[in-house]
C-alpha positions as CSV (number, residue, x, y, z in Angstrom):
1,X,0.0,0.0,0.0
2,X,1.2,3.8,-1.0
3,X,2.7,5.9,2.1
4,X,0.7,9.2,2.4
5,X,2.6,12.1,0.6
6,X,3.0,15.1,2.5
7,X,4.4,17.2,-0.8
8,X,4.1,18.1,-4.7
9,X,7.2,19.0,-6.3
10,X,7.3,22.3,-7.4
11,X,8.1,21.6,-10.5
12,X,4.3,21.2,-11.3
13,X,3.8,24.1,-10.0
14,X,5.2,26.1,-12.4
15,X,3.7,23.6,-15.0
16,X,0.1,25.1,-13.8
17,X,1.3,28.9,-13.6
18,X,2.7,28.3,-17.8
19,X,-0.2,26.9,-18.5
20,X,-2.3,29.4,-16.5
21,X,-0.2,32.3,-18.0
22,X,-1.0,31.1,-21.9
23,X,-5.1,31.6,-21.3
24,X,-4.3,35.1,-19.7
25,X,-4.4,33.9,-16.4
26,X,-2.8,35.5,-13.3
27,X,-0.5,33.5,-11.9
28,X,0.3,35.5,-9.1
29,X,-3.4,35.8,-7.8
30,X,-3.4,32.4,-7.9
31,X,-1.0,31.5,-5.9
32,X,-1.6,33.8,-3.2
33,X,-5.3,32.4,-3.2
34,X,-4.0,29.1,-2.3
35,X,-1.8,30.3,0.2
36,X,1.9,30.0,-1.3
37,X,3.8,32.4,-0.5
38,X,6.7,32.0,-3.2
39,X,7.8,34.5,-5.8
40,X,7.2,33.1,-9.1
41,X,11.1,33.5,-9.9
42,X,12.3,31.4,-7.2
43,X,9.9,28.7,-8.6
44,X,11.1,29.2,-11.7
45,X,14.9,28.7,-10.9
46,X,14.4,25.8,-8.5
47,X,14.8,28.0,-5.6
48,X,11.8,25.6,-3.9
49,X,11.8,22.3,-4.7
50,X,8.5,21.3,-2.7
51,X,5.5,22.9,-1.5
52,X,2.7,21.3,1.0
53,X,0.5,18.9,0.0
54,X,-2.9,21.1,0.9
55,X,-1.6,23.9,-0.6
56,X,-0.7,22.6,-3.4
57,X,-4.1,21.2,-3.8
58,X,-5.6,24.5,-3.5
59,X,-3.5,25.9,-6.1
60,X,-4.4,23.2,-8.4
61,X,-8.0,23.8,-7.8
62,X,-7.2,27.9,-8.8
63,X,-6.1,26.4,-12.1
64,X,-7.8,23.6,-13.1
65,X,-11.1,25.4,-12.9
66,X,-9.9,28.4,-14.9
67,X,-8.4,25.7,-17.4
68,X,-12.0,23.7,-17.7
69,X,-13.8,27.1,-17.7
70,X,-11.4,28.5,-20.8
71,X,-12.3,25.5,-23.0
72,X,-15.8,25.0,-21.7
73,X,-16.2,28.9,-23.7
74,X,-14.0,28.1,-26.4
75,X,-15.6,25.0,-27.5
76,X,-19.3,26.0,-26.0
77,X,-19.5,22.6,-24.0
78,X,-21.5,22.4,-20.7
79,X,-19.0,22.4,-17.4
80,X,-18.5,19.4,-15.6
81,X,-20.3,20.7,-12.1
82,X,-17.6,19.9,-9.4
83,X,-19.8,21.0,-6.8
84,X,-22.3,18.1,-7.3
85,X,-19.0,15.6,-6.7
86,X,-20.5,15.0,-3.4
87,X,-23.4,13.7,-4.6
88,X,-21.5,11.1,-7.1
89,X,-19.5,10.3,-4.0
90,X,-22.4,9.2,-2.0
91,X,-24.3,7.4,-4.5
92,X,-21.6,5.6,-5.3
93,X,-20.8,4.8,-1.4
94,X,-23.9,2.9,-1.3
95,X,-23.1,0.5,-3.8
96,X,-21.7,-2.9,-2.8
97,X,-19.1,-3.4,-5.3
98,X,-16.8,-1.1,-7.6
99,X,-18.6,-2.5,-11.0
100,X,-21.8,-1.2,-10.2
101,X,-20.1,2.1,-8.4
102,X,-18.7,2.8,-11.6
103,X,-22.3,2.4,-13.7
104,X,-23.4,4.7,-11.4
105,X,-21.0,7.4,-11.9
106,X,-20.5,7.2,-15.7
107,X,-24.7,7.2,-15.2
108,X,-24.6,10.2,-13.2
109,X,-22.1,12.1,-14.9
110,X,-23.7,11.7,-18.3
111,X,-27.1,13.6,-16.5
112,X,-24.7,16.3,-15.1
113,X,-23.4,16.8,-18.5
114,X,-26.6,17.6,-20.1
115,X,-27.3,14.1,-21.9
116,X,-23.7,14.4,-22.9
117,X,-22.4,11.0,-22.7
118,X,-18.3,11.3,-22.1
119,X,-17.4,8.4,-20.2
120,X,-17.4,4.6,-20.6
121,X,-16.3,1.4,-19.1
122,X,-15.2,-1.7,-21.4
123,X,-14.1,-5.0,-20.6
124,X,-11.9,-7.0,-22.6
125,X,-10.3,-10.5,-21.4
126,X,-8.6,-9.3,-18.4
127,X,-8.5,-5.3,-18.7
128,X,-11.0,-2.7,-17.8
129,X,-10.5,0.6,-19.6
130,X,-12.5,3.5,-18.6
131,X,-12.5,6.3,-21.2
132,X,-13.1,9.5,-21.0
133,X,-14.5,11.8,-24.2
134,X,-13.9,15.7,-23.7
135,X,-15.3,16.9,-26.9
136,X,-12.6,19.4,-27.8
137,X,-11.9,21.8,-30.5
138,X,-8.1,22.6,-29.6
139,X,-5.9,20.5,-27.3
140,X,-3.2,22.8,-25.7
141,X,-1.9,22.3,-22.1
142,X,-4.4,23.6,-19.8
143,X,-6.6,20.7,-21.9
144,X,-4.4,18.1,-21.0
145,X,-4.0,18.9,-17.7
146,X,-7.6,18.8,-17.0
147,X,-7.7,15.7,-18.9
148,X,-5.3,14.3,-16.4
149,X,-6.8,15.9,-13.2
150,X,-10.2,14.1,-14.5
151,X,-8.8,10.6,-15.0
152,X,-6.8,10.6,-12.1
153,X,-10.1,11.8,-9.7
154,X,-12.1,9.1,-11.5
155,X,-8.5,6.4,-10.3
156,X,-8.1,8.2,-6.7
157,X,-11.8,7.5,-6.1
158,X,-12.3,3.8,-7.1
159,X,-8.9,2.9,-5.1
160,X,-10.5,5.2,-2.2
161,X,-13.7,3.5,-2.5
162,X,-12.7,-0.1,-2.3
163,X,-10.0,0.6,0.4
164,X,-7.2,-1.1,-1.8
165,X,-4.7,0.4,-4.3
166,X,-5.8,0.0,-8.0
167,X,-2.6,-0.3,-10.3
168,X,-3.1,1.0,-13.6
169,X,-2.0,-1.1,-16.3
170,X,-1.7,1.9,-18.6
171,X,-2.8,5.6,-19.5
172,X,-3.5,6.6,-22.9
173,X,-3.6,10.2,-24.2
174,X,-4.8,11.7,-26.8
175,X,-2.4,14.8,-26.9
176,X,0.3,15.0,-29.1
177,X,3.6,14.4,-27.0
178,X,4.9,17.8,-27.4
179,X,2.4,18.4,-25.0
180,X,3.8,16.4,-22.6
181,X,4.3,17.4,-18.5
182,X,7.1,15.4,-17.2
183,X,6.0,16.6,-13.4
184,X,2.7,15.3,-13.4
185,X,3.7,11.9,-14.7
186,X,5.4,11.4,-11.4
187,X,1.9,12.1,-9.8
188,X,0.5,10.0,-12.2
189,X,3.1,7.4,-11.5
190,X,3.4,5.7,-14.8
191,X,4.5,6.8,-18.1
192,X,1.0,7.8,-20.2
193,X,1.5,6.9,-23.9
194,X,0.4,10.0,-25.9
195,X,-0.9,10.5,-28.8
196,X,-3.7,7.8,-28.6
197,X,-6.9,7.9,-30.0
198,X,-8.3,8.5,-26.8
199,X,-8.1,9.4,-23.7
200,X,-8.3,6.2,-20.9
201,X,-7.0,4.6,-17.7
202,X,-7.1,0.5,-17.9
203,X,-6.8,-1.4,-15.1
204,X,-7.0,-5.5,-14.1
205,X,-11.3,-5.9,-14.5
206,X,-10.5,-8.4,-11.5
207,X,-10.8,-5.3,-9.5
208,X,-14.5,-4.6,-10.3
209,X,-15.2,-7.4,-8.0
210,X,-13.9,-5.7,-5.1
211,X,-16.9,-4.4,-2.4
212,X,-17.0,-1.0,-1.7
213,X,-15.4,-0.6,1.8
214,X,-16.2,3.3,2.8
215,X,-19.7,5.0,3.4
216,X,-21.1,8.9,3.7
217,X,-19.5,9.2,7.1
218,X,-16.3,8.9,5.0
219,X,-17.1,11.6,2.6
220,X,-16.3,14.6,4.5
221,X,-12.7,13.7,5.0
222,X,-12.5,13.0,1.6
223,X,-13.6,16.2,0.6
224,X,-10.7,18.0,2.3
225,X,-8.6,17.8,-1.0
226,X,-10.7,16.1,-3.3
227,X,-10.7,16.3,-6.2
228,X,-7.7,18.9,-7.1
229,X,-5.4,16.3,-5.2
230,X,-3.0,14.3,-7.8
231,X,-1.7,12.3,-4.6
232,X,-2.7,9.0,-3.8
233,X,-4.6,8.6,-0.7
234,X,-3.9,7.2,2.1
235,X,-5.2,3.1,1.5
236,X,-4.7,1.9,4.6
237,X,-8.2,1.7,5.9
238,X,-8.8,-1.5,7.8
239,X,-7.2,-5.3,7.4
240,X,-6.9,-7.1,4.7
241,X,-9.3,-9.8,6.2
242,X,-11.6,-6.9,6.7
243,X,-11.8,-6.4,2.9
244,X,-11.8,-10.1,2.4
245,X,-15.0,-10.6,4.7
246,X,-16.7,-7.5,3.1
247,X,-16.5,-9.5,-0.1
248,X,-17.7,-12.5,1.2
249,X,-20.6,-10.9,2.3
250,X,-21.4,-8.8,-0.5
251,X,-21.1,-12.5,-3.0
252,X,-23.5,-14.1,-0.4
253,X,-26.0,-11.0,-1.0
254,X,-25.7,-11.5,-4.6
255,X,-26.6,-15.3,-4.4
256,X,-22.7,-16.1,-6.2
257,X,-20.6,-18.7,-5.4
258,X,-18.3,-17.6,-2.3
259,X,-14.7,-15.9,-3.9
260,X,-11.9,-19.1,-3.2
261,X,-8.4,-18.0,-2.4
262,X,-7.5,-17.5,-6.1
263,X,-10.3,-15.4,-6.8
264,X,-10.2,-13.2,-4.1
265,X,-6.0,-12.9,-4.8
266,X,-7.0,-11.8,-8.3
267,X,-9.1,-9.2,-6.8
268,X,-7.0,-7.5,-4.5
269,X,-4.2,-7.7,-7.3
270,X,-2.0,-10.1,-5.0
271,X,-0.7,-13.6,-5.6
272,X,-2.6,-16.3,-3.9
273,X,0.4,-16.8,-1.5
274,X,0.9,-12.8,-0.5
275,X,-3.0,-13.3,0.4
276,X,-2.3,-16.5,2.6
277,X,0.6,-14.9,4.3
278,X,-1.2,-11.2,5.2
279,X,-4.3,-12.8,6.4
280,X,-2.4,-15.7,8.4
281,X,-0.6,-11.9,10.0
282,X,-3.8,-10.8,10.9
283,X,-4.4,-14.5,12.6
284,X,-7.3,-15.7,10.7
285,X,-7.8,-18.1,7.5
286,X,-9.9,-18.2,4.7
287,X,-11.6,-21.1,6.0
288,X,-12.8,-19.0,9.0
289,X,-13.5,-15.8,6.8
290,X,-15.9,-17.8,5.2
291,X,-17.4,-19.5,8.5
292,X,-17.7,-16.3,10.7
293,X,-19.5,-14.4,7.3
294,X,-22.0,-17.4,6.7
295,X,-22.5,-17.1,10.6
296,X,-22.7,-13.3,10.6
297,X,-25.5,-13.5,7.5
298,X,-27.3,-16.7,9.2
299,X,-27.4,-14.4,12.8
300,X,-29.0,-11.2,10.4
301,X,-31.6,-13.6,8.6
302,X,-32.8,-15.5,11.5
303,X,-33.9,-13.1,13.4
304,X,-34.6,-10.2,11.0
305,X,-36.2,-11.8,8.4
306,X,-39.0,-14.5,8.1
307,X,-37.3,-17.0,5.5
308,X,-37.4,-20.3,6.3
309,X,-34.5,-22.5,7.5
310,X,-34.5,-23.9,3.5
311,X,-34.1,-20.9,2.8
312,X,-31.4,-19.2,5.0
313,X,-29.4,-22.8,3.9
314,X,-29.6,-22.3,0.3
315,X,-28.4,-18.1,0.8
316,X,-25.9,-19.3,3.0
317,X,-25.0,-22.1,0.1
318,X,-25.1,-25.0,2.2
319,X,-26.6,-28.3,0.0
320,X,-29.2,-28.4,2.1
321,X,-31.0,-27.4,5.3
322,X,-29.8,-30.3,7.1
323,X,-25.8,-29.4,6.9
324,X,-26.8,-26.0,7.7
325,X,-28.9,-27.1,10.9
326,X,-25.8,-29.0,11.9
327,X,-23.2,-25.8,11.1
328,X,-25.6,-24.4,13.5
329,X,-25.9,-26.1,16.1
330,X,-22.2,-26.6,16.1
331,X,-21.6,-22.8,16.6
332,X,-23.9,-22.8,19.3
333,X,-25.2,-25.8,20.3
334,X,-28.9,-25.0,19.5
335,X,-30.8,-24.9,16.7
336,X,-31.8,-22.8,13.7
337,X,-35.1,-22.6,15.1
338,X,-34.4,-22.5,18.9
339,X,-32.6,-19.5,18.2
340,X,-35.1,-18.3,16.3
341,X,-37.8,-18.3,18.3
342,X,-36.3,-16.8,21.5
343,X,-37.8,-13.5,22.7
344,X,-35.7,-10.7,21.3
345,X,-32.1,-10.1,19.7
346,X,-30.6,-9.4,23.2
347,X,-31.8,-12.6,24.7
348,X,-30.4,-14.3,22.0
349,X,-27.1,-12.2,22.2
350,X,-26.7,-12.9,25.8
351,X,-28.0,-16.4,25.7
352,X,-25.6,-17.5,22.2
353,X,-22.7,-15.4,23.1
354,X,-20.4,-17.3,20.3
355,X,-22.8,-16.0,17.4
356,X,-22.3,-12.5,18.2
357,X,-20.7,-10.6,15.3
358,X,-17.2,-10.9,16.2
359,X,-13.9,-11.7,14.0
């Protein structure tokens, strides 16, 4: 997982104030907006060679939104309306795995766009490619830097959403490589291939599998820097086996087949023996992943739901009703419907201590 960075090199710094200077912008104002206090000439000579994280986030903002509003007028195109980021956020918070958080968004960007339809997900073999369509008249600098600022929200936000790291297999831009920013490739951290035909991120479709680990109580500290900050986030939210148990859950919801150990290494872009050894660190198994989840699922059915004990077997994908009683009543030493019918989800809590929702 990536350290947090604390820093940008100032070397993109003065990458935004050329490129802010070219459409008439005032570089100067800009800077003192987002609270650096540098003279442009000592950026410019590599008097400073970093400036704060934040800061440099707030500077990017200054830009980037005087970039986007330049071509939005240029090429009379409807602005992408970063104030309603909040709102894709959230909706895309609620959904259970990255897949369908990514419908959502290319679903709800295409409404915020006026019916203009700019993004798009494809699948081939084992890569997903999402692409993104600016409709543009001219490419120059400020274009591509926008460009890059919009695929790399769209790649800080699927890695932030699913808790994990997504590596991108490749970048593809379609700018002319004269264009080219050599600082912000470091905050990409790969090499984009320019002239393309278009402009994309592709990463292993494995990770569309993963669940979506953060909710709207997350959002807010999100939004501290997002979306002007090129940096990765910091990834390290929960355990491994946390991630592992969310997915569990979420392929028990969807009625599939339980993730083995290959599957779920594919997932989290680890080999199946890296998965072994981190979870065997955080002293659990697979094998008792999948136990405590079906456990966890057959505690929430029994007793807020009315399905029969066929039923709960076949969600919980035991063969049959029978091998599930028996699962049962070897976690607590009752039955399905002992437990079932007890007075209340405290009595049962206090009286089957051992199927309390615990790792």
């Amino acid at each position: 997982m990536s350290a947090t960075r604390r820093s940008a090199p100032a070397s993109a710094v003065v990458a935004l104030l050329d490129a802010l200077e070219a459409i008439g912008g005032d570089g100067k104002a800009a800077l003192k907006s987002a609270g650096l206090r540098y003279r442009m000439c000592d950026l410019r000579d590599g008097q400073v060679s970093y400036v704060p994280r934040s800061s440099f986030a707030r500077f990017s903002q200054e830009c980037v939104l005087q970039f986007e509003e330049h071509g939005c007028r240029r090429d009379a195109r409807p602005r992408f309306p970063v104030d309603r980021l909040k709102m894709l956020c959230l909706i895309a918070s609620a959904c259970p795995t990255l897949d369908i958080a990514i419908a959502m968004a290319i679903e709800f960007h295409r409404i915020a766009m006026a019916e203009t339809r700019m993004l798009s997900l494809d699948i081939n073999d084992d890569v997903a490619t999402l692409t993104m369509d600016i409709p543009l008249k001219e490419r120059r600098v400020g274009d591509l830097l926008v460009t890059m600022y919009g695929l790399t929200m769209f790649h800080r936000l699927f890695g932030w959403l699913t808790g994990e790291e997504i590596r991108l297999t490749g970048v593809t831009l379609a700018y002319p490589s004269a264009l080219e920013v050599p600082a912000f490739n470091e905050l990409l951290q790969l090499r984009p291939v320019f002239d393309a035909s278009h402009d994309s991120i592709a990463f292993p479709a494995a990770c569309l599998a993963r669940p979506i680990m953060q909710n709207f109580q997350d959002i807010d500290r999100l939004f501290a820097l997002f979306p002007f900050d090129l940096l990765p986030p910091n990834y390290d939210k929960g355990q491994l086996s946390d991630h592992i148990r969310v997915a569990l859950r979420a392929a028990l919801a969807r009625r599939e087949s339980l993730p083995g150990l290959t599957d779920l290494a594919t997932m989290f872009g680890l080999s199946a023996a890296t998965l072994r050894r981190r979870i065997s660190s955080e002293d659990t198994t697979l094998v008792h992943l999948r136990e405590s989840c079906r456990r966890e699922v057959a505690y929430d059915l029994l007793l807020g739901s009315n399905l029969s004990i066929k039923n709960i077997a076949s969600r919980l994908q035991y063969c049959d009703s029978a091998t599930f009683r028996r699962a049962f009543r070897k976690w607590t030493g009752h039955s399905p419907s002992e437990f079932r019918n007890m007075e209340g989800n405290s009595s049962a809590t206090a009286q089957f201590p051992s199927i309390a929702l615990t790792h």
